[in-house]
C-alpha positions, 0 to 999 in steps of 0.5 A: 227453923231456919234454912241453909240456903246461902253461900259463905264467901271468906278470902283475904279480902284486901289480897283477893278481892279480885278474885272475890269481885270475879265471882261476883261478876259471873253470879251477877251476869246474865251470861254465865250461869253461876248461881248462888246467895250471897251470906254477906248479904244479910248482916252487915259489920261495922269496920269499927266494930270489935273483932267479936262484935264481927265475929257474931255477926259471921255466926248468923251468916253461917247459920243460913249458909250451905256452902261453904267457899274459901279463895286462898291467896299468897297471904290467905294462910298468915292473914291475922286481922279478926284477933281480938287482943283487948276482948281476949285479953280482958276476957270481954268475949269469952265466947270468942277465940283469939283466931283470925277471922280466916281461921275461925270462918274455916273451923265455923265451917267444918264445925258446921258441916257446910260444903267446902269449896277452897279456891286459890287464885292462882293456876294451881293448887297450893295446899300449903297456902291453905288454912289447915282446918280445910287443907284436906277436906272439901274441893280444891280446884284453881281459879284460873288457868295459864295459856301463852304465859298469860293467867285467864279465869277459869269459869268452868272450873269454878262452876263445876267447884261451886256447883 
């Protein structure tokens, strides 16, 4: 039997890196309190790897994960990068749908029954920049606030998303 312990982080990992890299840094401080277990630690891909090939590797990390948490950015909802055209095309992974890898993380999530946490860079909530398979479930909470026309990161709300 395997256990869900993990926690799944998908993002738009060129856009939002530096908001992956900030909860990364609150989970890895000893100052704040944010605690979780990565699932990207378990398997890594190869970028060489076909889009499938990657794709199966995602399956296993969900496979531990509890929670599920997804950082939407301007570009998170047209993101395409994970279709597999040749493997698609030539039927190589029938297993294997044409989606993005956002698209299948969100849709993989649901399917499997993981906690959703959907945080958008931003001071806002912006639903419309979500992916539609999350855009109405789950907990949406900004990753940051506004004060004197400046953005700051909001660890309590994160904390309080995450849990």
């Amino acid at each position: 039997m395997t256990y869900r312990t993990k926690t799944y982080i998908a993002a738009d990992w060129t856009g939002d890196n530096d908001a992956v890299e900030q909860l990364h840094k609150w989970n890895d401080s000893n100052y704040w309190g944010l605690s979780f277990h990565d699932a990207h630690d378990i398997t890594q891909s190869s970028d060489s790897s076909k889009n499938c090939s990657i794709k199966a590797s995602l399956r296993s990390r969900f496979d531990v994960s509890k929670t599920f948490v997804l950082i939407v950015g301007n570009g998170t909802k047209s993101r395409r990068a994970g279709e597999c055209n040749y493997c698609f095309k030539n039927n190589e992974c029938g297993s294997t749908s044409n989606k993005s890898f956002i698209e299948y993380e969100c849709d993989k999530a649901v399917r499997d029954n993981l906690k959703i946490v959907v945080l958008y860079n931003a001071a806002t909530i912006d639903k419309t920049k979500c992916p539609d398979a999350v855009k109405n479930i789950g907990i949406h909470t900004a990753m940051c606030y506004r004060k004197d026309s400046k953005l700051y990161w909001d660890y309590q709300a994160v904390k309080n998303a995450v849990g």
